[in-house]
C-alpha positions as CSV (number, residue, x, y, z in Angstrom):
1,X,103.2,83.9,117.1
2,X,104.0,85.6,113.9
3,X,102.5,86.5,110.3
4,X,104.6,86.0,107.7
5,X,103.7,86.4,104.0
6,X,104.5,82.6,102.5
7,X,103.3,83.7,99.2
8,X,102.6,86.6,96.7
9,X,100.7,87.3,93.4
10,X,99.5,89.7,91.0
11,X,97.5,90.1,88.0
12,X,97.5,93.4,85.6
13,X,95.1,93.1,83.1
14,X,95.4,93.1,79.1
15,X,94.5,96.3,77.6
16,X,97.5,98.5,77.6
17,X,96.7,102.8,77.4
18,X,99.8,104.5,77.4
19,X,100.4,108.3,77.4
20,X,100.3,108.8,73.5
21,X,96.8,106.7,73.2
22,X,95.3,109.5,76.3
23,X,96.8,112.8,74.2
24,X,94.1,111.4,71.2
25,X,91.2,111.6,73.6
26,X,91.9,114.5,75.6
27,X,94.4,117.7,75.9
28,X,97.5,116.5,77.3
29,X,100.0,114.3,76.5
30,X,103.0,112.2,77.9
31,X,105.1,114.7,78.9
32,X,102.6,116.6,80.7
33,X,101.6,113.6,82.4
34,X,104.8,112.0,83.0
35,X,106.1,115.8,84.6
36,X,103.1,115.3,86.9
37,X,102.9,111.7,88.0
38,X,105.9,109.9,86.1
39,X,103.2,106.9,85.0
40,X,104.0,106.0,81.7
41,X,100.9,103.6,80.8
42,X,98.1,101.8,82.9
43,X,96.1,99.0,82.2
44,X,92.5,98.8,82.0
45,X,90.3,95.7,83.3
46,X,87.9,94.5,80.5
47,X,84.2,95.5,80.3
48,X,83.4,91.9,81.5
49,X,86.3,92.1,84.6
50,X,84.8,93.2,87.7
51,X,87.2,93.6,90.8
52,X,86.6,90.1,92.1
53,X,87.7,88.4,88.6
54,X,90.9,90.5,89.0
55,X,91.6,89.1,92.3
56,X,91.4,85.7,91.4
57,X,94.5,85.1,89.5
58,X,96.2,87.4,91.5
59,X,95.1,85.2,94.6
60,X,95.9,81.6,92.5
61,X,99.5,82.6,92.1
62,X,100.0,84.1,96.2
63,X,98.2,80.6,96.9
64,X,100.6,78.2,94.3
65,X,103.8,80.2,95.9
66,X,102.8,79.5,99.8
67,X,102.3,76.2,98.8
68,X,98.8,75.8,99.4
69,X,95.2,74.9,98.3
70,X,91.9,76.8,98.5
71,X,90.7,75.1,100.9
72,X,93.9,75.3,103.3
73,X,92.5,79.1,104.2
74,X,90.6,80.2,107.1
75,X,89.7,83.4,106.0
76,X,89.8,86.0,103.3
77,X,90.3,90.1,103.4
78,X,89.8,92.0,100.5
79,X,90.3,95.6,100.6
80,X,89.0,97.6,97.1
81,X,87.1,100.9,96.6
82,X,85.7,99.2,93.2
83,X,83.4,96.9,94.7
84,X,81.9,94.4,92.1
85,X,78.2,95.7,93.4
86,X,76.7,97.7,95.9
87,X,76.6,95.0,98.6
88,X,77.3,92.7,99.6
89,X,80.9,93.4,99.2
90,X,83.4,91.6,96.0
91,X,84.7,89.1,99.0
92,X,81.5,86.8,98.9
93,X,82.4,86.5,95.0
94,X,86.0,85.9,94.9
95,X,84.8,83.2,97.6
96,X,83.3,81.7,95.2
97,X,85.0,81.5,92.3
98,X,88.3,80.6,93.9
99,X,86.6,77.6,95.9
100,X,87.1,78.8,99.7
101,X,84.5,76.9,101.1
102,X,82.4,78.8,103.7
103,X,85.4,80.8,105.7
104,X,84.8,84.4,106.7
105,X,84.8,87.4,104.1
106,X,85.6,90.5,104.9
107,X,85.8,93.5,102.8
108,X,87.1,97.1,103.7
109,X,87.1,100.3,102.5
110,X,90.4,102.2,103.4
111,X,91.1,102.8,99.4
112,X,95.0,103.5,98.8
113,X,95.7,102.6,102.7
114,X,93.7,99.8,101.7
115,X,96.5,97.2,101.8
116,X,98.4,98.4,105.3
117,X,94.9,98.0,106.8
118,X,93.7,94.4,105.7
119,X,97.7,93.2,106.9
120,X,97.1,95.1,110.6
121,X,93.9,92.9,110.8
122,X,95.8,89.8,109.0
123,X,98.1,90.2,111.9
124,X,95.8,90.6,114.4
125,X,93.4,87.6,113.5
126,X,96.5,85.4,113.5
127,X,98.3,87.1,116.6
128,X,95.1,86.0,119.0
129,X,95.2,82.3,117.8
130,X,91.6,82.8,116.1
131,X,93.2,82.0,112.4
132,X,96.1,80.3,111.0
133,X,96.4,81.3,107.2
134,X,94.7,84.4,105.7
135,X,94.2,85.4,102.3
136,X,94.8,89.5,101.9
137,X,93.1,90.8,98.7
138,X,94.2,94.7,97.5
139,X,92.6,95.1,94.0
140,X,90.5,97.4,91.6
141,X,88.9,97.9,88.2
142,X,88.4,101.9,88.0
143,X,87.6,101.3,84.6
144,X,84.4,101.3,86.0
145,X,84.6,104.8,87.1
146,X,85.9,106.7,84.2
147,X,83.5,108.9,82.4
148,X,84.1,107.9,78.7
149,X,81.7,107.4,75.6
150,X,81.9,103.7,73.8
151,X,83.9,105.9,71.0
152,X,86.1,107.3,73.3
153,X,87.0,104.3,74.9
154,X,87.6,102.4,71.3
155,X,90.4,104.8,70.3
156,X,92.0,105.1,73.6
157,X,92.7,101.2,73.2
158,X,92.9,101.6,70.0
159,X,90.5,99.7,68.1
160,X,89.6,103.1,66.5
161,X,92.4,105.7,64.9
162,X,90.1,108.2,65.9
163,X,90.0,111.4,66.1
164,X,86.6,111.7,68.6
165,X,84.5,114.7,68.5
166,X,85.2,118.2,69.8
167,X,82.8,118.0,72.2
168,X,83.9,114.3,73.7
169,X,87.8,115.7,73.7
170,X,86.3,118.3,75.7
171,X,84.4,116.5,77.9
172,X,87.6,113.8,78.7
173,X,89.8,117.3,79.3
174,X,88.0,118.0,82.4
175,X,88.8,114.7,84.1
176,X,91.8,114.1,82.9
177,X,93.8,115.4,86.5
178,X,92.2,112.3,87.8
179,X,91.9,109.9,84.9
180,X,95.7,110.1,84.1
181,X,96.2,108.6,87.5
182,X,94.5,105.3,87.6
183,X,95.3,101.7,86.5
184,X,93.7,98.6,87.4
185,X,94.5,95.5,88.7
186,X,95.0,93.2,92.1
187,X,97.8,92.2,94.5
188,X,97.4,89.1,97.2
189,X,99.4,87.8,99.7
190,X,98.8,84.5,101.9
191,X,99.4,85.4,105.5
192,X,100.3,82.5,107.8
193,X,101.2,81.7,111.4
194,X,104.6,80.9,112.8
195,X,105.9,80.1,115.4
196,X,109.6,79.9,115.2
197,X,111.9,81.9,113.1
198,X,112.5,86.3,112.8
199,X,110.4,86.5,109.6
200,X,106.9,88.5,109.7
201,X,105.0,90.9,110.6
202,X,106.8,93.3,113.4
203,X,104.4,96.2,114.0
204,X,101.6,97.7,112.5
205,X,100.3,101.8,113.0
206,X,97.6,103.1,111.4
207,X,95.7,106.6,111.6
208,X,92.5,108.3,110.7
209,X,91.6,112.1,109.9
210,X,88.2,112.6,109.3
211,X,88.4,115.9,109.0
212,X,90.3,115.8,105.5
213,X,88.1,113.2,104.1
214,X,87.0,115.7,101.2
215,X,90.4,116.2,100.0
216,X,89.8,112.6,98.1
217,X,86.3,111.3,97.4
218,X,83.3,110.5,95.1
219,X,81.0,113.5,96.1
220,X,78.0,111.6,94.5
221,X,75.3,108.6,95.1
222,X,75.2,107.3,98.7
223,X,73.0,107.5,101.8
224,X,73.6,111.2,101.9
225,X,71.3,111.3,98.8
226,X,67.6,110.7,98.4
227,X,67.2,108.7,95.8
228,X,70.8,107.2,96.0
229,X,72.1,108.0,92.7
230,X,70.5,110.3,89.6
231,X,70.9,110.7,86.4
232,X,72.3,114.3,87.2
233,X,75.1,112.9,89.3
234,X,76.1,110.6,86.2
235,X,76.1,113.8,83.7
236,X,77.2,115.8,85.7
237,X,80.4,113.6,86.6
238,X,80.1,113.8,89.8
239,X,80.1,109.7,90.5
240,X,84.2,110.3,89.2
241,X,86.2,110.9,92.0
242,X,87.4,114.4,93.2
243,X,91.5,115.0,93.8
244,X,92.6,117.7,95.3
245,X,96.3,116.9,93.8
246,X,98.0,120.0,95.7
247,X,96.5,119.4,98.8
248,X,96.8,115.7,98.5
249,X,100.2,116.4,98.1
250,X,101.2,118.3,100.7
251,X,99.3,116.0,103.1
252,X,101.0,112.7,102.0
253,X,104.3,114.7,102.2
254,X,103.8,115.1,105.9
255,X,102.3,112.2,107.1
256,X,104.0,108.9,104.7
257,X,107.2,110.4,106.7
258,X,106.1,110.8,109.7
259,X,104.4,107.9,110.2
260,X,107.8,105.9,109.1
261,X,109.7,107.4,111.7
262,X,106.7,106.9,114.3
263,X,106.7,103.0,113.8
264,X,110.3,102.7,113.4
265,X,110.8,104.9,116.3
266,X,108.3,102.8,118.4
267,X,110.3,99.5,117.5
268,X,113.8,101.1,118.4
269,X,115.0,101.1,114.7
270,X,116.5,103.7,112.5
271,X,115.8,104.7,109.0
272,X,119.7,103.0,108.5
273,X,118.0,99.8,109.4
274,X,115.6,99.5,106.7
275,X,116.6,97.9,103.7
276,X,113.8,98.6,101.8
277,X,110.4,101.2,101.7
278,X,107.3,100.1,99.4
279,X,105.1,103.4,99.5
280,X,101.5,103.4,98.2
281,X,102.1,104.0,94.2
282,X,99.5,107.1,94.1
283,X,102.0,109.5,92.3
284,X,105.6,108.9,91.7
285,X,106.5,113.1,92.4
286,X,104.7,112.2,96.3
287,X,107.0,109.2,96.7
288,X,110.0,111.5,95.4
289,X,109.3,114.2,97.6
290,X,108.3,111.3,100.8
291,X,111.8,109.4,100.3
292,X,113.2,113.0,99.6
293,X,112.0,114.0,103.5
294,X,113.3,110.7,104.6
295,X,116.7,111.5,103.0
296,X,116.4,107.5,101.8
297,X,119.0,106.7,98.6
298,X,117.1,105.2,95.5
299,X,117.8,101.5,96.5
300,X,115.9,101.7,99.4
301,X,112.8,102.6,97.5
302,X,110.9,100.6,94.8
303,X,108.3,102.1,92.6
304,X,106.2,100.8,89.9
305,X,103.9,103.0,89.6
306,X,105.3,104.1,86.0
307,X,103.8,100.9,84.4
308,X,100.1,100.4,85.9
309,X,99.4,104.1,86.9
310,X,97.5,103.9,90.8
311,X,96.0,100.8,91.5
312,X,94.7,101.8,94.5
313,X,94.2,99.4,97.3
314,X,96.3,96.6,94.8
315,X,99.7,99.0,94.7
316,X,101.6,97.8,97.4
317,X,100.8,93.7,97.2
318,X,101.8,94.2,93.6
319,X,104.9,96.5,94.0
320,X,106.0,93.9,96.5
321,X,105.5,91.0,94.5
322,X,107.6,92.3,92.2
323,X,110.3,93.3,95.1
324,X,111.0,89.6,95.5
325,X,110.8,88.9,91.8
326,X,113.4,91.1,91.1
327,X,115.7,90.4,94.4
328,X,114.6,93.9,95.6
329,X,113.4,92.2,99.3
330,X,115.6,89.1,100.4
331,X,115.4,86.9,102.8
332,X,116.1,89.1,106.1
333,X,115.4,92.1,104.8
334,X,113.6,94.7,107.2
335,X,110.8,96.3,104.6
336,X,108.2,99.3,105.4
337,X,104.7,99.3,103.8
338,X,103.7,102.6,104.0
339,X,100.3,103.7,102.3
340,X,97.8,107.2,102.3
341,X,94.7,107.8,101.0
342,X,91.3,108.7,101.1
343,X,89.4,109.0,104.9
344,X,92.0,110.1,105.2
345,X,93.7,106.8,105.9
346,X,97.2,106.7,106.3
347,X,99.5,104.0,108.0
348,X,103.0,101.6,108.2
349,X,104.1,98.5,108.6
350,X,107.2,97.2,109.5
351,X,108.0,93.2,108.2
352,X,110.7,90.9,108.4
353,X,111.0,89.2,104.5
């Protein structure tokens, strides 16, 4: 038995901010950004968009391109780090609103790895006979978590000229290493069962340090807290995620490679028998230096990352929509998902297009 991906889709939303729109708002501007990251512009989901909302048209086009209704799937896996509340998790809502009936939701919280994660369970769910079609969900809407005022936010999309106050450009300076980074937006994929043929899923490998799980996270509200969240932790910013960019770096340097050569190493295959590598988009200078390791030539790597900024767990569902949209992954085509983030979650997997 196999899992093969019958159909893709994505959805970015409207509301455009580009480099030029961030330099108002804050000290920096496109070329120290684009030096950086290389992202060029990200979109931003809508004050009424929550994470499940994105998913849905994202998961109505993967669903119209397998050829399939709503009610044709057996279960749903949505991995996001933007949950549309607390619990239960935004599964249970996209559920809902894209008519799935009662089937089993699941969602998880590997962030960045997010995508590489839901597809090993995909595959496994459909590898023991206990499903037959799965719906795979990687989407966000950080939106949520950036620290602006109403004003700010106003001339970043620019319904304002601006300029805002000394004391807010100050204030957006000090999270701009992070802010710069993120876009929102959702990936699916419909994952179904076959029986014949080479297509699908080939081998899955995924890892866990604990130990570096600082080096990327939101060091406020939780359990560890008592009450769960303060007002403090909002002023203080501490609710916006911490990046440690150079150590980030240096990790996802290390272990994007090596875990590439693990799996293909495992299956007896080569780096000369990929045809194509869709890395997590979480910084274009970490895929550079990754595919630089790897000694891979630029038409064995697709980024995107330059136009929607890091979607999180949505990056690699939408980079690989794209991938067959453009005639980047054909029919045959041996294609590595390869994804890090925070946990620190890191993993591959090998599929046949």
């Amino acid at each position: 038995m196999r899992s093969v991906i019958t159909g893709t889709g994505m959805y970015i939303p409207e509301a455009s901010v580009d480099n030029h729109a961030l330099s108002k708002i804050m000290d920096t501007s496109d070329e120290w950004i684009q030096v950086r990251t290389g992202i060029a512009k990200r979109q931003y989901a809508a004050p009424d968009q929550a994470t499940s909302d994105l998913a849905v048209p994202a998961c109505r086009q993967a669903l119209k391109n397998a050829g399939l209704k709503p009610e044709d799937i057996d279960y749903l896996i949505f991995a996001t780090m933007t949950p549309d509340y607390f619990f239960p998790g935004s599964a249970p809502f996209l559920q809902r609103k894209l008519g799935l009936e009662h089937v089993p939701c699941l969602d998880i919280r590997q962030q960045c790895a997010g995508f590489v994660y839901a597809l090993q369970l995909a595959d496994a769910l459909i590898r023991s006979g206990q499903q037959r079609r799965v719906l795979v969900v990687g989407g966000e809407a950080h939106a949520s978590l950036v620290p602006w005022s109403e004003k700010t936010w106003q001339v970043a999309l620019g319904h304002e000229s601006g300029p805002v106050s000394a004391e807010e450009y100050e204030q957006n300076t000090e999270t701009r290493d992070r802010v710069v980074l993120f876009g929102d937006g959702a990936g699916a994929v419909v994952v179904e069962a076959r029986e014949e043929g080479d297509s699908g899923v080939i081998d899955c490998l995924l890892h866990t340090n604990g130990d570096e799980a600082e080096r990327l996270w939101t060091k406020a509200a939780g359990s560890a807290f008592r009450p769960y969240i303060t007002h403090e932790m909002i002023t203080s910013g501490d609710v916006t995620p911490v990046v440690e960019g150079r150590k980030v770096y240096a990790l996802a340097v290390t272990f994007m490679p090596k875990v590439t050569l693990e799996i293909l190493k495992k299956n007896d295959l080569t780096l000369d028998d990929l045809d194509l590598v869709i890395f997590h988009q979480a910084n274009l200078r970490i895929n550079e230096g990754v595919q630089k390791r790897l000694g891979l030539p630029d038409e064995k790597v697709f980024n995107n990352i330059q136009n929607y900024g890091n979607t999180t767990a949505g990056t690699i569902p939408i980079a690989y929509h794209e991938a067959l949209e453009q005639g980047r992954a054909k029919p045959g085509d041996l294609v590595a998902f390869v994804g890090l983030g925070s946990g620190l979650n890191w993993g591959a997997v090998l599929y046949r297009v």
